[in-house]
C-alpha positions, 0 to 999 in steps of 0.5 A: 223454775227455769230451763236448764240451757242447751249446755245443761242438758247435755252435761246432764245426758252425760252425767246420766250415761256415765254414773251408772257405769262407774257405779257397776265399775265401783261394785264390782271391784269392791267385791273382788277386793280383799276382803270384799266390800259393799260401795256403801261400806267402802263409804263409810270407811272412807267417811270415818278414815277422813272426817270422823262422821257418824250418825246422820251425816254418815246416812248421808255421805253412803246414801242410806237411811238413818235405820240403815247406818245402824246396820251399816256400822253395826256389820263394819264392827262385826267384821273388824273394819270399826271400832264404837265407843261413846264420846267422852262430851256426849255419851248418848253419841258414838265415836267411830273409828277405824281399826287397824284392820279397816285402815287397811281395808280401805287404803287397799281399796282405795288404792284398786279404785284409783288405779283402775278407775283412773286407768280408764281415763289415760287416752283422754288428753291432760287438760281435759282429766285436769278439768274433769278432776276439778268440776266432779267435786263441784258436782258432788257438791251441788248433789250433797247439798240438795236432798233427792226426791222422797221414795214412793211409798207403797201404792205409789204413796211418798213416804217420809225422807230417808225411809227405805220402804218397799220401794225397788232400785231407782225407786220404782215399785217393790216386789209387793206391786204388780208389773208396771207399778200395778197393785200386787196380789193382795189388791182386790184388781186380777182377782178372780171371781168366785162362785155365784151363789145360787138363789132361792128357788121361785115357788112353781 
């Protein structure tokens, strides 16, 4: 595999500095808004309202797994943002659709993103926004089009694609491992050792 260049390495340092804090930025507008929403449910709105996804494809576009878009849609349509129905040309597949009050919800939203994301950039000067607006798009391109690496599973095990395990954030260990990724409670390292049991007395 090639070395990325100078210019690649430092694009990349920015991009590192930068995701997270959007990411916090993006959270916790969300949970102000009216009514609150998740990023991954903001997501999938905005994935519904403009392409009509489902399925996998939806997994895909709000970075969760395939059991949890099922949650995912299942908890949309129970607070009213979506509607499912069966699509006439393939009844085993679910056609997702906004409600009136999702529609709402989202354009709401995506209205109060814009707007205070957006005012963050208004001391860079135009020509770098116009620049900055026309290469995020082929970022989000070149990491749309490459599957992240595989959670570690537990004991530090790779688990199949897409599964959520018991991993933590960033995809560290879970609560069941011990600090540093060490083995958790239930491992046989840090036990304490029992009593010795005596042996039998020797004849005199």
């Amino acid at each position: 595999m090639p070395q990325p260049h100078r210019s690649q390495t430092d694009a990349a340092d920015a991009l590192l500095t930068v995701a997270p804090l959007v990411s916090r930025w993006i959270e916790r507008l969300l949970a102000r808004h009216d009514p609150p929403l998740t990023p991954a449910q903001y997501l999938g709105l905005r994935a519904i309202a403009r392409d009509g996804v489902g399925g996998s494809e939806l997994a895909r576009r709000t970075g969760v797994s395939g059991p949890a878009v099922s949650q995912l849609i299942g908890g949309m349509v129970e607070t009213g943002l979506v509607s499912r129905s069966a699509r006439p040309d393939d009844r085993r597949r679910q056609r997702l659709e906004l409600t009136p009050a999702g529609e709402s919800a989202f354009a709401s939203a995506e209205q109060l993103l814009r707007e205070r994301v957006g005012g963050l950039l208004a001391d860079l000067p135009r020509p770098e926004v116009d620049a900055l607006a026309r290469l995020l798009p082929r970022v989000a391109a070149a990491l749309s089009g490459e599957a992240p690496p595989r959670r570690p599973g537990p004991a530090g095990r790779v688990g199949p694609p897409g599964r959520v395990g018991s991993a933590g954030a960033l995809g560290g260990p879970g609560p069941a491992s011990g600090a540093l990724g060490g083995p958790g409670p239930a491992s046989g390292a840090h036990r304490r050792p029992g009593p010795r049991r005596a042996g039998p007395r020797g004849g005199a």
